[in-house]
N, C-alpha and C positions, 0 to 999 in steps of 0.2 A: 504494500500500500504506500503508495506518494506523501512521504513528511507534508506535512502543513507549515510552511514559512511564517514567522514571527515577526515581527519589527520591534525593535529596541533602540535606546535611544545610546550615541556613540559611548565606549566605554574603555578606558586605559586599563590594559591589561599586565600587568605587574612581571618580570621577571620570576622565576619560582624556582624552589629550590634551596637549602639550610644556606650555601655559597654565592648566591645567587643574588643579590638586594637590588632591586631596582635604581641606581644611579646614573648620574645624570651625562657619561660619558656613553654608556648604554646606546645605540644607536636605537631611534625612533619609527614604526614603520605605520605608517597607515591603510588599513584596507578597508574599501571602500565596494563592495560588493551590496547587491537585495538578497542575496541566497544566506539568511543568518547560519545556517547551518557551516557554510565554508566562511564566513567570518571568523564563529569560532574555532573552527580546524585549524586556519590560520596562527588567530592568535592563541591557542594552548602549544602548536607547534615551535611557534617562534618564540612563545615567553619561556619554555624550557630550554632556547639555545641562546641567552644572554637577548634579548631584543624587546625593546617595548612595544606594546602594538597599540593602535588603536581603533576598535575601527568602527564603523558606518557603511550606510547604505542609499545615500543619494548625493544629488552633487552638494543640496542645504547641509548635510552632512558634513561635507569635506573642505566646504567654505570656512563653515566655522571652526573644524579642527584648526587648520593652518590659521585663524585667527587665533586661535587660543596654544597654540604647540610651536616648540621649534621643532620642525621635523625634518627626515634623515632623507624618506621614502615612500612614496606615496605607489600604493598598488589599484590600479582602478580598472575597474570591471566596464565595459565597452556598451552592455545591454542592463542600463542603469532603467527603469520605467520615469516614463514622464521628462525624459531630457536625454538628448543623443549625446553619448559618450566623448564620440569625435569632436563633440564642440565642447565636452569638459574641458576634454584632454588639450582643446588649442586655448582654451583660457588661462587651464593652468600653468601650459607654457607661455602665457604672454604675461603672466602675475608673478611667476618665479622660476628659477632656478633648481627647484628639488626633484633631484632626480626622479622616475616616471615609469614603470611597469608597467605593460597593461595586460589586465586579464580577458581573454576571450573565446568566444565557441567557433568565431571566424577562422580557419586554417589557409585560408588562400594566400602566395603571394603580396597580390596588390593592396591585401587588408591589411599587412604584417608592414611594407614599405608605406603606407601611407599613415601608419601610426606612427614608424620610425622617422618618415619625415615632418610629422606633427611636433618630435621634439623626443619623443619615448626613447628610451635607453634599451627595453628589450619587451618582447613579447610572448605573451603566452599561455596556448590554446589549450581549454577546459577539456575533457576533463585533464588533472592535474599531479604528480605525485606530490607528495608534500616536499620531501627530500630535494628534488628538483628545483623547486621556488624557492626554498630558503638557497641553496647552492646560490638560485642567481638572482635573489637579492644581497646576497654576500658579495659577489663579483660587482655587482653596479655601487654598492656602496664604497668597494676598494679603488675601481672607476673613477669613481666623485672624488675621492680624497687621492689619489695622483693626479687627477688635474687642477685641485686648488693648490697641491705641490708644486707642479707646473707654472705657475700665476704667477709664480717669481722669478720665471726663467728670463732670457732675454730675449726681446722682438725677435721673427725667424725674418728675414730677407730673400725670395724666391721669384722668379720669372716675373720681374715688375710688379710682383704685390708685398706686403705687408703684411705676417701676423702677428696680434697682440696676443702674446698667451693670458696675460692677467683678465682682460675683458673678453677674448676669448672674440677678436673682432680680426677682420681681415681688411686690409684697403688696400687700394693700388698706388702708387708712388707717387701719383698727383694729390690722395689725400680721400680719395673715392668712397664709400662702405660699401663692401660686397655684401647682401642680405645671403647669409646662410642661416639652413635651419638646423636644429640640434645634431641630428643626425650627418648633413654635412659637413657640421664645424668637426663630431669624431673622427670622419672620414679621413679629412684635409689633415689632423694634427698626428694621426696614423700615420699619414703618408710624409707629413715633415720630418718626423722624430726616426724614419727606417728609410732615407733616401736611396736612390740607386743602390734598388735593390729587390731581387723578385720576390712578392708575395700573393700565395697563392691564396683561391677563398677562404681555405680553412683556417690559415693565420690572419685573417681578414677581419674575419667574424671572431677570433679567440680576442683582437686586442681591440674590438671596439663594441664587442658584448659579450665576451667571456666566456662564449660556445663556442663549439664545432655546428656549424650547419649542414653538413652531410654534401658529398657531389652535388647534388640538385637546390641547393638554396641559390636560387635566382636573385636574392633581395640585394646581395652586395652588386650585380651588374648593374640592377637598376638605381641602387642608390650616386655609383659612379658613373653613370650617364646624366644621372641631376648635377650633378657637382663638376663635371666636364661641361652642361652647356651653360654654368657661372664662369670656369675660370679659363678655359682656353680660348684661344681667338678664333676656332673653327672646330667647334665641340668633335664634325666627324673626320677631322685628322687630329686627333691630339698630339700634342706635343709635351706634355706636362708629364699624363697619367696614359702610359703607353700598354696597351693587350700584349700579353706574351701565349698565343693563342695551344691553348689544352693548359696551360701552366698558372695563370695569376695574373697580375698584371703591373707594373716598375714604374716608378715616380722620376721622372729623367731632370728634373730641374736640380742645380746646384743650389744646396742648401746653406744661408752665411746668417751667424748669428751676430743681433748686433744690440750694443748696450741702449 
């Protein structure tokens, strides 16, 4: 017989365990699903591996958390009732910076790149192991925290543009702003920090979402066909971001760091 879904109002779920005390270094996670059932699964899962959780079930939900929280991670479910997900998920990336899960029953492709271009750091399709999702909110969390290590690197200087790692901004030598979306800007900062040098999808997808995507993950093609027709002068001969065809694909620009 089909459980009956409840609704509750959001709730901080405490680290557990005699070693365990909830503190404030603790990283924060929010999940933001209607199925209360995987709420809880969630957070008893992740409050026994050191993580705070909090979580909710709408977007009035996740407003107010991130008013009220500093938070690490926000996990949000795609098929929220009464508000499409896809326009959560472009708010949340246009209000902040906290890294971006999303949970969903969508498997295809175009649904997996067009949340990663919305700004998502990784995705992933219901049903779910538990094991699995804590893994890669572990990886997007270590993510986050190498790239605000990053932040204090020095500007990159590459094929007439400019990146600022601290803002995390790109322009061109006249002073320009290239608009990238989340997903781009990992793409690009991928491909500055491993110059001239082949990488193939599987390390593609290992150093800009902490997985293997198997032969057949399409999403890095197409994410590198967005990000070729921002930064080459002729998206279909590139020059920058060169195909090394069955192999991966090599970033050919010389990379110069500069204070």
């Amino acid at each position: 017989m089909m459980a009956v879904l409840r609704r509750r109002e959001p709730r901080e779920t405490a680290m557990r365990g005699p070693d365990d005390p909830a503190t404030e270094s603790a990283p924060i996670v929010v999940v933001i699903d209607d199925e209360v059932e995987i709420v809880e699964l969630v957070e008893t899962y992740f409050a026994e591996r050191r993580m705070r959780v909090i979580g909710g079930h709408s977007g009035t939900d996740l407003r107010r958390i991130l008013a009220e929280h500093r938070v690490d991670l926000v996990m949000l479910d795609l098929g929220l009732p009464g508000e499409d997900g896809i326009d959560l998920a472009r708010e949340l990336r246009r209000t902040t910076t906290t890294p971006l899960i999303i949970l969903s029953g969508r498997a295809a492709t175009v649904d997996k790149v067009l949340a990663l271009e919305l700004g998502a750091d990784d995705y992933v399709t219901k049903p779910f192991e538990l094991a699995e999702l804590h893994a890669r909110a572990r990886s997007v969390l270590r993510r986050s925290r190498q790239a605000h290590a990053a932040a204090d690197e020095p500007s990159l200087r590459f094929g007439g543009y400019v990146f600022y790692p601290r803002q995390r901004r790109l322009q061109t030598r006249e002073g320009t702003t290239v608009e990238l979306t989340s997903g781009e800007l990992q793409m690009l900062e991928m491909f500055l920090y491993h110059p001239n040098r082949l990488l193939s999808r599987d390390q593609i997808l290992e150093w800009t979402r902490g997985r293997d995507g198997g032969p057949f993950d399409r999403s890095v093609d197409m994410q590198i066909g967005r990000l070729r027709r921002k930064i080459e002068t002729d998206a279909a001969a590139p020059q920058l971001i060169k195909t090394v065809r069955g192999q991966g694909y090599w970033f050919s620009a010389a990379v110069e760091r500069v204070p």
